[in-house]
Phi, psi and omega in degrees: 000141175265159197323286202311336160292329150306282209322266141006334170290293158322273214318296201280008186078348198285135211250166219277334193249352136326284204319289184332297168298297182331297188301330180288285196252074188280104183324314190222136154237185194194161187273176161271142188288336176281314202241103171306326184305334188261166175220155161243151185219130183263107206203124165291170191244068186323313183289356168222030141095030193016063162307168140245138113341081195280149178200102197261139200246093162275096173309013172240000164250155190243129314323157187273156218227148179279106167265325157192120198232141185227132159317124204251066173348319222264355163265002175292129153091011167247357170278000000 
């Protein structure tokens, strides 16, 4: 996880074992249209009103490190 991935973790509540299942089993991943290195990776969240759970990744450092994850509004009610 990077600072700002912790940071974001705190802030929004979200607890370790969300992050863990996203990152394991993702429903949707996807590339970022901007940063070739990252991928998102999406999963609704049943225990919180199955919001999703956005979770961006750069996959091109080995291990690969969590740069920053969020409630993706604009995904709500499509997983």
């Amino acid at each position: 996880l990077t600072q700002h991935a912790r940071d974001a973790m705190n802030k929004r509540n979200i607890p370790v074992e969300w992050l863990e299942q996203v990152l394991a089993m993702p429903q949707v991943s996807e590339p970022d249209v901007v940063d070739p290195d990252l991928e998102h990776r999406l999963s609704a969240i049943p225990e919180h009103e199955d919001r999703v759970l956005r979770v961006i990744v750069n996959t091109k450092i080995i291990p690969e490190r969590v740069v920053t994850m969020y409630f993706d509004r604009n995904m709500r009610g499509k997983l």
